[in-house]
C-alpha positions in Angstrom: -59.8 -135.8 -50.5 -60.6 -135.6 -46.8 -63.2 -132.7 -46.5 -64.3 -131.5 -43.4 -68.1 -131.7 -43.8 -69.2 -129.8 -40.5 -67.1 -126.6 -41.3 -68.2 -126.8 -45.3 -71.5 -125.9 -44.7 -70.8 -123.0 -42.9 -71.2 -119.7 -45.1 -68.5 -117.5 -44.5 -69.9 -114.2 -45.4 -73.2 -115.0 -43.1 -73.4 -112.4 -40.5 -73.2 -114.1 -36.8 -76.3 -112.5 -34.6 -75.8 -110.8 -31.7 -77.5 -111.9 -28.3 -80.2 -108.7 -28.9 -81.1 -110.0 -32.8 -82.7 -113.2 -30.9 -86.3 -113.4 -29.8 -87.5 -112.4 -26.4 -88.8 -115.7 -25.1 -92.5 -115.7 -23.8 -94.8 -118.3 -22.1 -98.2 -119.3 -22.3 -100.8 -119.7 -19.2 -101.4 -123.7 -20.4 -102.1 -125.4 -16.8 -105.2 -127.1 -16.3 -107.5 -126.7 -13.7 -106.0 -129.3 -11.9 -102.5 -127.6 -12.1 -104.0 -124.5 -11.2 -105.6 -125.3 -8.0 -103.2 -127.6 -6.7 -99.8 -125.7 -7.8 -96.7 -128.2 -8.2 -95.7 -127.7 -4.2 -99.3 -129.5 -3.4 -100.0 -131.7 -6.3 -100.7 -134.9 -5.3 -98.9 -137.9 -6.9 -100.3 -141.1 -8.5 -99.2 -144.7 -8.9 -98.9 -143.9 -13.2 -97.5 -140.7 -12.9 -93.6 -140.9 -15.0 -90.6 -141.5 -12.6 -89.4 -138.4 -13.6 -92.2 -136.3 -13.4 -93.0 -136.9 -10.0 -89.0 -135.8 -9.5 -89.5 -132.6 -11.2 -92.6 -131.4 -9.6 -91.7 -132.8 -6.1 -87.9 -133.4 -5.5 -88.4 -133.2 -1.7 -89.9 -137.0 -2.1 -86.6 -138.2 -3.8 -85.8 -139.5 -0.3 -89.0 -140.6 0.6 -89.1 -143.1 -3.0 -85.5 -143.6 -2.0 -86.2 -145.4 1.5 -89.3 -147.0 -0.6 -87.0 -149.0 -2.5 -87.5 -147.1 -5.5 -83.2 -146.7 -6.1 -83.9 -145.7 -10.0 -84.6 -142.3 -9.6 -81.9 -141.2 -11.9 -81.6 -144.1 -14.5 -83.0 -143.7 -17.9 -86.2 -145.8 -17.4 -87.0 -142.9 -14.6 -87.8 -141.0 -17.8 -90.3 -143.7 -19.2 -91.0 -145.8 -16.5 -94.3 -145.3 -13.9 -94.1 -145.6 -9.9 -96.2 -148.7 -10.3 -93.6 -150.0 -12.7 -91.0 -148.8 -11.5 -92.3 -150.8 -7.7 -93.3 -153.4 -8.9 -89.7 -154.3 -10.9 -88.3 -153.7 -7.2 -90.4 -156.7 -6.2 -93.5 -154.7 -4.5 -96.9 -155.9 -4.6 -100.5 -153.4 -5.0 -100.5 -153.1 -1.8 -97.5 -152.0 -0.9 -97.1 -149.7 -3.5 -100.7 -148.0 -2.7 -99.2 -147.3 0.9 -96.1 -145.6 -0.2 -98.0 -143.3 -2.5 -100.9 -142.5 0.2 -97.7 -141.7 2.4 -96.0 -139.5 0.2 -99.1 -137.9 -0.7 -99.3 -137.1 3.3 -96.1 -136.0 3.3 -96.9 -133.2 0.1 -99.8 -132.5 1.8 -98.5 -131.4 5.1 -95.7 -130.1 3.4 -97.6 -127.3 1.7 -99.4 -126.9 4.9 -96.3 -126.0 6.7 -95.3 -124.0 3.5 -98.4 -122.1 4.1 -98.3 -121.4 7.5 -94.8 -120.3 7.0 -96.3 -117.4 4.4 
């Protein structure tokens, strides 16, 4: 009696849809003000801001966190875990952490200035 669950609830006689029977995919306009006047190239970052999310919207700064001392950038707490935290469990102090961010943020800063200039 060794049924194969997985396959048993398959019905046989179901059609399989093609590619065209799916749903076109669509987005919604749901940035912020915020998001909307500083687009992800400019976008400051912040001390609580999620590992992760700072990635995403700014991978140019992975090396910049990287010669901070933040190494975690692609362990699972980067999903959870905030700059601060993630700092501070690297043994910085307030200080030091409010420096790298006010240099990083120079960094995104000019970066989108050159960005701009190059437009």
């Amino acid at each position: 009696m060794n049924k194969d669950y997985n396959t048993d609830l398959i019905d046989k006689d179901e059609d399989v849809k093609s590619e065209s029977d799916k749903p076109e995919s669509f987005s919604l306009d749901v940035l912020d003000k915020e998001e909307r006047d500083n687009p992800p190239s400019s976008k400051p970052i912040h001390k609580s801001m999620i590992i992760a999310e700072v990635v995403d919207i700014h991978p140019d700064v992975i090396p910049l966190l990287i010669d901070s001392g933040m190494h975690c950038i692609g362990c699972g707490a980067s999903m959870f875990e905030t700059l601060e935290e993630g700092f501070i469990g690297h043994g910085m102090d307030e200080r030091e952490i409010d420096k790298i961010i006010d240099d990083i943020n120079k960094y995104i800063k000019q970066a989108s200035k050159d960005k701009d200039n190059d437009n």
